[in-house]
C-alpha positions as CSV (number, residue, x, y, z in Angstrom):
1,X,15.4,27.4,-103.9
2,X,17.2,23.7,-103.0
3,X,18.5,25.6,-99.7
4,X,15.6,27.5,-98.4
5,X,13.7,24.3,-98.7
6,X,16.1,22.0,-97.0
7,X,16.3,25.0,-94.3
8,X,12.1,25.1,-93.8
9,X,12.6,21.2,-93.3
10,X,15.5,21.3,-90.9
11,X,14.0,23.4,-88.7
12,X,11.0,21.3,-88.6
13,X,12.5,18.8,-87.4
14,X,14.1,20.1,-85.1
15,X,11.4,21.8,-83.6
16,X,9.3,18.3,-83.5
17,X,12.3,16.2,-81.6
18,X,13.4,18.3,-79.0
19,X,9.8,18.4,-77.2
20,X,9.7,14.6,-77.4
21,X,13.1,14.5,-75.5
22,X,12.0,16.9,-72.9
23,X,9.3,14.7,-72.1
24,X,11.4,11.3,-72.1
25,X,13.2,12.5,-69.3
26,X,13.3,10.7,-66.1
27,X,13.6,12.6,-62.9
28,X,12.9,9.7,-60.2
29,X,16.4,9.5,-59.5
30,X,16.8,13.4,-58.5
31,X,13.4,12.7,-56.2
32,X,14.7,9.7,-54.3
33,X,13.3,6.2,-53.5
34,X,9.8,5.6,-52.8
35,X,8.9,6.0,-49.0
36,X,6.2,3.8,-47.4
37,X,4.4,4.7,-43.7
38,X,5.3,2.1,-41.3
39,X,2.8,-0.6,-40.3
40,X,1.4,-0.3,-36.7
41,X,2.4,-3.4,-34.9
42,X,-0.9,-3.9,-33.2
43,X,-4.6,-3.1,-34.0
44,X,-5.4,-7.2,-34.7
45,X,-4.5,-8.9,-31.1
46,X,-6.2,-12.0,-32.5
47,X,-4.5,-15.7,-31.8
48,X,-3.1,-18.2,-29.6
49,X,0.7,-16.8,-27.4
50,X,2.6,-18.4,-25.3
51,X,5.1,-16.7,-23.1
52,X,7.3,-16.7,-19.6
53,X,7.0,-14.8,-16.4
54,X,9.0,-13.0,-13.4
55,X,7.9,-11.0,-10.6
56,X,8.1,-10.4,-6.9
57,X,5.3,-12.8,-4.3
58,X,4.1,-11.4,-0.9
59,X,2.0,-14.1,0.7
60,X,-0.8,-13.6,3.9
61,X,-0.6,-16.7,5.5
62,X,-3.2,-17.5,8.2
63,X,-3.3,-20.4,10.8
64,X,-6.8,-20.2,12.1
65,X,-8.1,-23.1,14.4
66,X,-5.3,-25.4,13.1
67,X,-4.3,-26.8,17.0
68,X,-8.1,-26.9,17.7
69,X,-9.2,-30.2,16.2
70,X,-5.7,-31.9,17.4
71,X,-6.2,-30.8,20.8
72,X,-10.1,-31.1,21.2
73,X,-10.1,-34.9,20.3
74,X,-7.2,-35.3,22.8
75,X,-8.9,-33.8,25.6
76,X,-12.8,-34.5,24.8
77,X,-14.7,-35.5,27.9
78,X,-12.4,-34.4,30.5
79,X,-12.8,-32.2,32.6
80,X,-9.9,-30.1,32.3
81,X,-11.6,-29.3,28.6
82,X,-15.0,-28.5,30.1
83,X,-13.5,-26.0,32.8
84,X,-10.9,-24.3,30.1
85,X,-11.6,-24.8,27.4
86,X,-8.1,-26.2,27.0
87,X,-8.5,-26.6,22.7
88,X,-9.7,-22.9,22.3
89,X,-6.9,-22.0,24.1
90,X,-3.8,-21.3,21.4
91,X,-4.5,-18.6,19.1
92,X,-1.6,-18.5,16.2
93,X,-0.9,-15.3,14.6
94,X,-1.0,-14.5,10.6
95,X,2.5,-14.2,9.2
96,X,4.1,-12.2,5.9
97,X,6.7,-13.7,3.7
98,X,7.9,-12.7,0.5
99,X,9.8,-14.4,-2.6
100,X,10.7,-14.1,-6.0
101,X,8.8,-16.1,-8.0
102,X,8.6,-17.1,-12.1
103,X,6.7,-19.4,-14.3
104,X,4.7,-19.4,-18.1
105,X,1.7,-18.6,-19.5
106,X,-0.6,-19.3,-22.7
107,X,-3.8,-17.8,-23.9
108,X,-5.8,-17.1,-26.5
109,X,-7.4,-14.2,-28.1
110,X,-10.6,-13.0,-29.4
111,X,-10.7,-9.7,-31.0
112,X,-14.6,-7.9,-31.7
113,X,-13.9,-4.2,-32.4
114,X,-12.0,-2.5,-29.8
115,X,-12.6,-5.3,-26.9
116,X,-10.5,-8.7,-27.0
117,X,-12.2,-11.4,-24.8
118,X,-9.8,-14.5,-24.6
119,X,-8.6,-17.2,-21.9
120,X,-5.6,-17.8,-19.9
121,X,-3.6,-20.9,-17.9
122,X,-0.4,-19.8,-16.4
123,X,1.6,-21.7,-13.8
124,X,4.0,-20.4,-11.2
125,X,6.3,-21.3,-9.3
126,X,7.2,-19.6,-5.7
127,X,8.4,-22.2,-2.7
128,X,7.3,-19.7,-0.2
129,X,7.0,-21.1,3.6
130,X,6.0,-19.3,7.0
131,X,5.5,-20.5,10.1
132,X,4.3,-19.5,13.7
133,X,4.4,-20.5,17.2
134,X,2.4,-19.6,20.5
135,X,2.4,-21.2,24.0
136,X,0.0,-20.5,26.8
137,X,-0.5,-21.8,30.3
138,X,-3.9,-21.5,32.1
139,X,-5.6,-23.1,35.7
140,X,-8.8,-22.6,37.6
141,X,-10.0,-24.2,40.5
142,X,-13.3,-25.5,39.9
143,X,-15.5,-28.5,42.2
144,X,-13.0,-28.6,44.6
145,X,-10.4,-29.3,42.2
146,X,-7.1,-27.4,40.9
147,X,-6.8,-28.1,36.9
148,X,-3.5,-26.9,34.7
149,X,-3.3,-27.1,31.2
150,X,-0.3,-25.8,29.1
151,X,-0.1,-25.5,25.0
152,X,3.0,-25.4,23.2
153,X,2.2,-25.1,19.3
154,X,4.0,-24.6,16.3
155,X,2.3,-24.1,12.6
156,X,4.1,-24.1,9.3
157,X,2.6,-23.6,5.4
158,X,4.5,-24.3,2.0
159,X,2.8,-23.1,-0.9
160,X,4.9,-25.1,-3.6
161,X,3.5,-23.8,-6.9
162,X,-0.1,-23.1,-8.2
163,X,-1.7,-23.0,-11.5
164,X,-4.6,-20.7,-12.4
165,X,-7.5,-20.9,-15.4
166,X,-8.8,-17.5,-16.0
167,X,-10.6,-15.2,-18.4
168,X,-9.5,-11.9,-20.0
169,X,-11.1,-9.3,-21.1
170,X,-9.1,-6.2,-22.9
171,X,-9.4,-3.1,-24.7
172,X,-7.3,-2.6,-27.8
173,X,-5.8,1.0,-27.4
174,X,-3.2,0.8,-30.3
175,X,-0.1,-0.6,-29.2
176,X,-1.1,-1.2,-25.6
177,X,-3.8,-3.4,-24.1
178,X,-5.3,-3.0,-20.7
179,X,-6.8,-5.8,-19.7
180,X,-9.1,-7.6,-16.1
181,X,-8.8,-11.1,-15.8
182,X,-10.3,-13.7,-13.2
183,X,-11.0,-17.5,-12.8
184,X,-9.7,-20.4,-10.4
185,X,-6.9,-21.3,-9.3
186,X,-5.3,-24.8,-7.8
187,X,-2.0,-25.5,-5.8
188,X,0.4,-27.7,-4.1
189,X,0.6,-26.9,-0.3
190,X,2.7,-28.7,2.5
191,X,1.2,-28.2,6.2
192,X,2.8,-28.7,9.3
193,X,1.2,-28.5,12.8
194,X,2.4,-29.6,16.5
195,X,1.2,-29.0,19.7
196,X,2.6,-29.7,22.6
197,X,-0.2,-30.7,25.8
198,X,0.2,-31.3,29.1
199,X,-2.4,-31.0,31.5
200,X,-3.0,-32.1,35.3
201,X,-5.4,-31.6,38.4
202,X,-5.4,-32.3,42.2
203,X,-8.0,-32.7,44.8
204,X,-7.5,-28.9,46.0
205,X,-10.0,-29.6,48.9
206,X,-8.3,-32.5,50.1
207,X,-5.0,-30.5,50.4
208,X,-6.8,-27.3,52.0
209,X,-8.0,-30.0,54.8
210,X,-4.7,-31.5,55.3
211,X,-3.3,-28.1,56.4
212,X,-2.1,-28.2,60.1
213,X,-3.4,-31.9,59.9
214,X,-2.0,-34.4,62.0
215,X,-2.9,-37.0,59.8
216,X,-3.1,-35.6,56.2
217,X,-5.6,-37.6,54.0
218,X,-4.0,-39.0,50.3
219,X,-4.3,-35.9,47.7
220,X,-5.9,-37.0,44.2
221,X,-3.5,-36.0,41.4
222,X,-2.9,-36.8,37.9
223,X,-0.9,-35.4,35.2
224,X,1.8,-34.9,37.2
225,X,5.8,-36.4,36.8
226,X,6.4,-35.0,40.6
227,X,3.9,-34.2,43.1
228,X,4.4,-33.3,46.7
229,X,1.7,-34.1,49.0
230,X,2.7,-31.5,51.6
231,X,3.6,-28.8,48.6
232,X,1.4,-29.5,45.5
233,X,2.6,-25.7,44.4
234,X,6.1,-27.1,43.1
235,X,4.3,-30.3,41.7
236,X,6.3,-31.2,37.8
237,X,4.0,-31.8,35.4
238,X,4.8,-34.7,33.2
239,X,6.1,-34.5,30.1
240,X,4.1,-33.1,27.3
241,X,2.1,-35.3,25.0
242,X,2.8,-34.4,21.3
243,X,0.2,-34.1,18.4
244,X,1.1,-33.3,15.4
245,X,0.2,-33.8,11.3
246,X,2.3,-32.9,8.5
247,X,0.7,-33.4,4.9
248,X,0.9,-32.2,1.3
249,X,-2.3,-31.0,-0.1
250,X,-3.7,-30.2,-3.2
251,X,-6.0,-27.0,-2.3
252,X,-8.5,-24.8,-4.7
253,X,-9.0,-21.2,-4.6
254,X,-9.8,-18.2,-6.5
255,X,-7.9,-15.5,-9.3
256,X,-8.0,-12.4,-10.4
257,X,-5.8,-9.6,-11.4
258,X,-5.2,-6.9,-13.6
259,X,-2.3,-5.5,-16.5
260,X,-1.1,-3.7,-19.7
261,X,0.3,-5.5,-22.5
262,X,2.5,-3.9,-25.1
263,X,2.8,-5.2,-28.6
264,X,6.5,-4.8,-29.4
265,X,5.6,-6.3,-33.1
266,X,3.3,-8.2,-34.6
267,X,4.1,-10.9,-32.6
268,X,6.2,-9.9,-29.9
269,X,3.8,-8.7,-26.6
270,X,5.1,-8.1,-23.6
271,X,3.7,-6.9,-20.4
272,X,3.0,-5.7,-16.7
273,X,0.4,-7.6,-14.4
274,X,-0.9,-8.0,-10.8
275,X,-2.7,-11.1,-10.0
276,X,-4.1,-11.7,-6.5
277,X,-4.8,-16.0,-5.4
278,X,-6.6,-16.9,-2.6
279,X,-6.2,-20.3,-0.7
280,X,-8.9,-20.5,2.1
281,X,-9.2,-22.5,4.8
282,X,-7.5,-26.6,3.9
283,X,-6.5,-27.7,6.8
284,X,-7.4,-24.4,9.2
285,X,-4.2,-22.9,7.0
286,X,-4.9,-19.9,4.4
287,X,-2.9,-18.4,2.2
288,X,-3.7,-15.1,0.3
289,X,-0.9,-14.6,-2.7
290,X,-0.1,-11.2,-3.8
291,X,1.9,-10.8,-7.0
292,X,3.8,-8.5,-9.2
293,X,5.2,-9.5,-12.2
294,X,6.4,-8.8,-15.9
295,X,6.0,-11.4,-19.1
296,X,7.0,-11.7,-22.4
297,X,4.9,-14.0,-25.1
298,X,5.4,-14.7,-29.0
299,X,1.9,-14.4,-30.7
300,X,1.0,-16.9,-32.8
């Protein structure tokens, strides 16, 4: 009776420990760690950056009626001005010159919903310089008198550096941001402009008379280094007068461009832009700045 009892009891017991083991068990270890998704690196473009710049420059650079004013106060009143129109006379040519070209950049940020709105000051630096020449020679004969007048100019522009202020305006596509920006835009130029003038005129009647003249009457002349009273044709003008201006100046203009910006991390962006400055008209010079370039910025 003591055995089949102790035997009834045994195997309760056993039968009430073994399901409490079975559920004690720990498998985590045969399943692995714990995995968690990655964290997009954009999506909040909020805050201040600052980053650095490198790209490629191709500059217009126009020359306009820089010899005009030079010239026109030299030869107002005369009449070698009134019968050509000797300061209209040189017409310089644009020019395109290229260079590498680098600087910084800071901004700030502004995110509503998809669309960041935010400002921007970058400055660059480029050294670019182009130049032109033109020469011209032109004479009439007008009230009896021969006039000559010949131009030898020379126009050079350095656009040192600029700095721009602009706004930005993007759209927040994930990890990329395309973005428009535009604003103004102010630079150090040097100009350099010469011109070279010489101009003369004889009493052309007086000569015609004098033809086959036993006694040839004096010919009128100025201008001239070497004249030949019998031969005014092989007369030497005399040596140019030379006007010229060179100045640094601090010109305004306008910016805009456009770009894509990539959010490496949280806080590394980097990007792709085109901006397009305009310099018009300081001095008769202009300068229209095309540029290419690729940044990288630490958000703050």
């Amino acid at each position: 009776m003591r055995i089949a009892t102790f035997g009834i009891l045994a195997g309760l017991c056993l039968g009430s420990v073994t399901p409490v083991q079975a559920a004690d068990l720990d498998f985590s270890a045969l399943r692995g760690g714990s995995y968690d998704a990655p964290v997009a690196a954009a999506g909040n473009w909020d805050g201040a950056y600052f980053g650095a710049h490198g790209g490629w420059s191709s500059a217009s650079l126009g020359f306009g009626n820089v010899f005009q004013p030079m010239v026109a106060n030299y030869t107002r009143a005369t009449a070698v001005e009134s019968a050509l129109n000797v300061s209209t006379l040189l017409r310089p040519q644009s020019v395109r010159r290229d260079t590498g070209s680098f600087g910084a950049y800071a901004g700030l940020n502004i995110q509503y919903d998809e669309f960041i709105f935010g400002g921007e000051v970058d400055y660059t630096y480029l050294g670019l310089t182009g130049g032109t020449t033109d020469v011209i020679a032109r004479n009439i004969i007008s009230d009896g008198m021969y006039r000559v007048a010949a131009l030898n100019g020379s126009a050079a522009t350095k656009i040192e550096d600029y700095a721009t202020v602009r706004a930005r305006f993007g759209y927040d596509a994930g990890n990329f941001m395309p973005f428009v920006t535009g604003g103004f835009a102010v630079g150090r130029a040097q100009v350099a402009d010469r011109v070279g003038v010489q101009i003369g005129e004889y009493d052309h009647t007086t000569y015609r008379s004098n033809l086959g003249s036993a006694s040839p009457a004096y010919v009128r002349n100025t201008g001239y280094k070497v004249f030949d009273q019998a031969d005014p044709g092989s007369a030497v003008l005399a040596d140019p007068v030379i006007l010229g201006r060179t100045k640094e100046r601090i010109v305004g203009g306008l910016a805009a461009g456009a770009g894509l910006e990539f959010a490496l991390t949280a806080n590394i962006l980097l990007r792709g832009e085109y901006q397009y400055v305009m310099f018009d008209d300081f001095d008769g010079h202009k300068s229209h700045i095309n540029t290419v370039r690729g940044g990288a910025a630490v958000k703050f």
